[in-house]
C-alpha positions in Angstrom: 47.0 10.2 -8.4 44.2 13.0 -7.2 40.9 12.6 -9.1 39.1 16.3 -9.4 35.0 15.5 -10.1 32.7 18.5 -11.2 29.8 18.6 -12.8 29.2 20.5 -15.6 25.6 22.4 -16.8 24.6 21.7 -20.4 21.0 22.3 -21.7 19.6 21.1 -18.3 21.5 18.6 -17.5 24.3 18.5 -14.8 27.1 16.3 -16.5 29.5 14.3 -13.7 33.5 14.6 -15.2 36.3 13.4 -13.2 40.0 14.3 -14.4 43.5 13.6 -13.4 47.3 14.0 -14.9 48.6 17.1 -16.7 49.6 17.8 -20.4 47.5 17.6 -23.7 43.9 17.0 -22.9 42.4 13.6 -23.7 38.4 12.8 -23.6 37.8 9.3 -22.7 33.7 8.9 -24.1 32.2 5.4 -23.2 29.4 3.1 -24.8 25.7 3.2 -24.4 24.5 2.4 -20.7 27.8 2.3 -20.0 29.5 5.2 -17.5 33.0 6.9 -18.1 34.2 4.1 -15.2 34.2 1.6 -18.1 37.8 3.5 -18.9 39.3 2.0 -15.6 39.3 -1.2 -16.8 40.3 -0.5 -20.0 43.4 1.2 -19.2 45.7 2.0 -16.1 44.5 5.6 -15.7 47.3 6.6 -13.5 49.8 5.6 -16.2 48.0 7.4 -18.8 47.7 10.6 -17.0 51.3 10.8 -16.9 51.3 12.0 -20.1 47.9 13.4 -20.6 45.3 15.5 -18.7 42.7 12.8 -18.5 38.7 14.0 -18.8 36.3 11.3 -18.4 32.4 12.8 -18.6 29.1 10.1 -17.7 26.8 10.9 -20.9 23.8 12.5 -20.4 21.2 10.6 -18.7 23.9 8.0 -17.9 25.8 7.2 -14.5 26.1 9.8 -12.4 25.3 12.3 -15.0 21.7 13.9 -15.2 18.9 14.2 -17.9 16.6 12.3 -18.8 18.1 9.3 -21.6 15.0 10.5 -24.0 16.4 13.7 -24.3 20.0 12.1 -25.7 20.6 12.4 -29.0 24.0 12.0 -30.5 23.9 15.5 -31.4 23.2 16.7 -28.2 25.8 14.5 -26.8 28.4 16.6 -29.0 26.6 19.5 -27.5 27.5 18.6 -23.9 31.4 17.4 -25.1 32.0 21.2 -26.7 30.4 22.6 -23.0 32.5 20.3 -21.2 35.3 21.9 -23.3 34.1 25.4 -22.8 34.0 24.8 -19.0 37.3 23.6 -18.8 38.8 26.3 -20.8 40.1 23.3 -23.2 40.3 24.6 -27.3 41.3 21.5 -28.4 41.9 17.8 -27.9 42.3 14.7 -28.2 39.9 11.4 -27.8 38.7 8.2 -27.7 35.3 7.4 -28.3 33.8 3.8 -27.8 30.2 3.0 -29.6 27.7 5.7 -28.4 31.0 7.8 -27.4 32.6 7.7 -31.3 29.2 8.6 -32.9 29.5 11.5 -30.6 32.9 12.1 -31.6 32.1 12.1 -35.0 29.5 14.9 -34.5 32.0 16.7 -32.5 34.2 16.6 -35.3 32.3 18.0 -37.9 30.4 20.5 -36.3 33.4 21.7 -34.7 36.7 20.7 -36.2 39.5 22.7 -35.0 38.2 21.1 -31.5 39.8 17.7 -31.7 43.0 17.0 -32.5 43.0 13.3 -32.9 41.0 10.6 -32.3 40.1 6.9 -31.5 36.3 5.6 -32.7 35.6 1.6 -31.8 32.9 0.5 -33.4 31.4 3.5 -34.8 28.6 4.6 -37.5 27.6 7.9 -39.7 24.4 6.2 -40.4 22.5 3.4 -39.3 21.7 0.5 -42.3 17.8 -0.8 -41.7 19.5 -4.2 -40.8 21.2 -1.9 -37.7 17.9 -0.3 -36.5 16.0 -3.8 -36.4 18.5 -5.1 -34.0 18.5 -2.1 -32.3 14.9 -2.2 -32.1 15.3 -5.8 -30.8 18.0 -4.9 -28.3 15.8 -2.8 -26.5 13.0 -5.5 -26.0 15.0 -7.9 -23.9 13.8 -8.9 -20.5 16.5 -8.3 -18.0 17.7 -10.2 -14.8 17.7 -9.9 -11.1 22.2 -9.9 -11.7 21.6 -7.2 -15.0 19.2 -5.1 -13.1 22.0 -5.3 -10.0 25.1 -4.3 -12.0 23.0 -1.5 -13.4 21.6 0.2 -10.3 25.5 -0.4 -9.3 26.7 2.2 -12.3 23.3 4.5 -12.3 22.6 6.0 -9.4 19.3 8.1 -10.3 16.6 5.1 -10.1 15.3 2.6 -11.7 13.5 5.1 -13.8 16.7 6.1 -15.3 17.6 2.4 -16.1 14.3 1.9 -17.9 15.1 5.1 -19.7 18.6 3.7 -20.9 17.0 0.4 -22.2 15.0 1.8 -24.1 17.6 4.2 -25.8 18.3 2.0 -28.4 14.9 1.8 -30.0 14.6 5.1 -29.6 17.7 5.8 -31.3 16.7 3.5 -34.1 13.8 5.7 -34.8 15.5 8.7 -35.4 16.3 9.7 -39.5 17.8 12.8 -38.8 20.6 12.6 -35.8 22.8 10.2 -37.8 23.0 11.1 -41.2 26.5 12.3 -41.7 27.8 12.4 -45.2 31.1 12.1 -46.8 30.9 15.4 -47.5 30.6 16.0 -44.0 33.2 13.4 -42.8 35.7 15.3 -45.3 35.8 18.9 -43.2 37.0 16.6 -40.3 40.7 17.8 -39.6 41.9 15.3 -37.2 43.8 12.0 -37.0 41.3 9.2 -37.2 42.0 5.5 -36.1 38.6 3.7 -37.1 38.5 0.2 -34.5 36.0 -2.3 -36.3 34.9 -5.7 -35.8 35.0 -7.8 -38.9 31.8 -9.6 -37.1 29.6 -6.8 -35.6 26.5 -7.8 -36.4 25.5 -3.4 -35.3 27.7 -1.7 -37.1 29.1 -4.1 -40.6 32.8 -3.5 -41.1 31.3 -1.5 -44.8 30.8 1.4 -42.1 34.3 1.6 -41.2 35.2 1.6 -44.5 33.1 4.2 -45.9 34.6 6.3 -43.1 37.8 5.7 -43.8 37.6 6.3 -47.3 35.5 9.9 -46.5 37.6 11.3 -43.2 40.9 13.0 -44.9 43.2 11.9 -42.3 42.1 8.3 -41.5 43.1 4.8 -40.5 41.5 2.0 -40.3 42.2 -0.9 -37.5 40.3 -4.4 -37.8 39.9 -6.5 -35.4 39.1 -10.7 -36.0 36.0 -11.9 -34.5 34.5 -9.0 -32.8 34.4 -6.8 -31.1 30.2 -6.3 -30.8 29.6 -2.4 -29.8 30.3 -2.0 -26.5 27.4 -1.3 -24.2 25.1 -2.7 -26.5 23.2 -5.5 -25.5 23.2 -9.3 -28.2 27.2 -9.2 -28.5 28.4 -11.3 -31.0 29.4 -14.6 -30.3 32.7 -15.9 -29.7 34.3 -12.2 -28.5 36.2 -12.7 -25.0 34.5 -10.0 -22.6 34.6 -9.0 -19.4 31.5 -6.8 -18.0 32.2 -3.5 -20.0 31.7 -5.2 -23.0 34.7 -4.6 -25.0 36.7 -7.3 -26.2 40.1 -7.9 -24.8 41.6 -8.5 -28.3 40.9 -4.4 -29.2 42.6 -4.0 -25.9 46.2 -3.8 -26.9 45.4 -1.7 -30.1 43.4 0.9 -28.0 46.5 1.3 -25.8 49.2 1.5 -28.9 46.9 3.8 -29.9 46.6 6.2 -27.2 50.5 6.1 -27.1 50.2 7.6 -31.1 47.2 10.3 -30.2 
């Protein structure tokens, strides 16, 4: 199936979106370090975009995607999905949001939410416990391998500068009090369709996260999945979840798809 790549301007950055298929919109948002490639082996894109115009941006600062990853925040993030919208004359849609992608989702959401129609969030967060910023502080401290360094400069193509940027995100991110601080009054204006994928052992984001937003977003439900999965892009996965290099596990697999059958 033809794949149409553009980039898109937002706030200084040029953001790299491929798309294929017709009918409703669907925004395919991937994990931290990760690049909107993740998606293809996630699902058979082909087979989804039989039913669904298919939008897959690189986040800012990630992939092929410019900006520098200091200057991502997960409100910003939400900034560049509403101009990706904008720019593809899209009111509304629906989406799937994995880690760093469903926190961005979540913004979207509640900032703007006659924009989304329905959406996916695996392994998600409103706010980030103390216990969540110490590992995220501690994620961003590990030394990294000849093989890591290779399969990075494989998915981001700006330098090395841009992977030091993106390991360094999460303590970054950890630092910041403001950009995650969504309230259940806030979670209640969202207006559509939530499934909530947790991990009943993410050590990042505790399955008491999931639940509080489930029990805040009106039009929730809530999917667990045993053993795992860790956030996806996220380095220290937990132990014992099956992966294979875009670190999500293949047992949220099959509920990802049933679920982009019910969006």
């Amino acid at each position: 199936m033809p794949i149409l790549t553009r980039a898109i301007a937002a706030e200084g950055a040029d953001l790299h979106v491929h798309e294929r298929g017709r009918g409703e919109p669907l925004l395919l948002l991937h994990g931290m370090t990760g690049t909107g490639d993740d998606f293809e082996r996630l699902f058979d894109l082909d087979l989804v975009a039989e039913s669904f115009r298919v939008i897959v941006p690189d986040a800012r600062g990630h992939g092929r995607s410019t900006g520098h990853g200091d200057e991502l925040t997960f409100g910003r993030c939400a900034r560049d999905v509403l101009a990706i919208l904008d720019a593809l004359g899209i009111g509304q849609a629906r989406a799937v949001g994995l880690s760093l992608g469903a926190k961005t989702l979540l913004h979207v959401a509640t900032a703007a939410p006659d924009r989304i129609a329905a959406m996916i969030l695996v392994s998600a967060a409103h706010r980030f416990p103390d216990a969540t910023r110490a590992l995220l502080r501690a994620a961003a401290k590990v030394g990294r391998s000849q093989q890591e360094w290779a399969r990075m400069r494989a998915l981001h193509v700006h330098g090395d500068e841009q992977i030091r940027r993106l390991w360094k995100l999460p303590a970054r991110l950890a630092e910041d009090t403001i950009d995650l601080t969504l309230s259940p009054q806030q979670l209640s204006t969202i207006k559509a369709r939530t499934l909530i994928v947790s991990g009943d052992r993410d050590p990042f984001y505790p399955l008491e996260l999931a639940v509080e937003l489930y029990r805040s977003i009106p039009h929730a439900s809530l999917s667990v999945v045993p053993e795992g999965p860790a956030p996806a892009g996220v380095p220290g996965r937990a132990r014992g979840v099956r992966e294979d290099g875009d670190g999500v596990s293949f047992e949220v697999r099959p509920g990802l798809r049933r679920g982009i059958r019910g969006l």
